[in-house]
Residue, then its C-alpha position, 0 to 999 in steps of 0.5 A: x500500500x505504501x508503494x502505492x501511494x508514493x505511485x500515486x504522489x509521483x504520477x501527480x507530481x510529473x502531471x502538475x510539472x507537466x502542466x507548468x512547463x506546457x503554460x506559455x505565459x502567464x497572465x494577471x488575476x483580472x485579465x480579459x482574454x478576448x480569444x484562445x487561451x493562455x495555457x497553450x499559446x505560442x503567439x500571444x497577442x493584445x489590444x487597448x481595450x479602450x481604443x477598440x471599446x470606444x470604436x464601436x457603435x454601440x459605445x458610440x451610442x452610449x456615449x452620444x445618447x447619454x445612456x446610463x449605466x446598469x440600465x436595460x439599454x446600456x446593458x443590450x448595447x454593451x453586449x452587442x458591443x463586446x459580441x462585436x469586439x471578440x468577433x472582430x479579434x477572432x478573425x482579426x487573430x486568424x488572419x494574423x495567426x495569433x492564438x491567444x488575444x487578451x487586453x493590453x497589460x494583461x501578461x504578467x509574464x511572457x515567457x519570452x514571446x513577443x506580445x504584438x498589438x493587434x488594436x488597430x487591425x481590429x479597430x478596421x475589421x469594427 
């Protein structure tokens, strides 16, 4: 039974081991990922999300209309809005070959990999 345990501990040890090698980057507790995941990117990308939030037509309306926030039709347009965006990113990051899209600031650590900045191909593709 002893021998049994220390198979069980060992087994457990290699899989969280194998876990923490395969994390390509590591990102901050509040982070907003816009496409793919963090666990196996290879080619991580970000954008402002302010810049793209303020491109749409939607916030555009918010802000011209003077909706106010927590109502009904703020709630509706901002979810139209972030529909747009993580459509906008999705086809933005497969046509840049990008895995893994999150919000600028949002890597903590990168690994190495080279963090690119899609903000205005999506800002076009809105």
């Amino acid at each position: 039974m002893h021998l049994l345990r220390r198979c069980v501990f060992a087994w457990s040890l290699a899989g969280l081991l194998a876990g923490l090698v395969h994390a390509q980057v590591t990102l901050n507790g509040d982070a907003v990922v816009y496409f793919g995941a963090a666990a196996n990117t290879s080619a991580p990308a970000s954008i402002d999300e302010t810049k793209v939030k303020e491109a749409t037509t939607e916030w555009q309306t918010i802000q011209a209309e003077g909706v106010r926030p927590g109502s009904a039709r703020y709630r509706l347009l901002a979810a139209e809005m972030d529909k747009r965006i993580r459509e906008a990113v999705k086809n933005v990051a497969a046509g840049a070959s990008k895995d893994l899209v999150v919000r600028s600031g949002d890597v903590a650590n990168a690994q190495g990999k080279e963090i690119v900045d899609l903000t205005d191909k999506v800002i076009a593709k809105l």
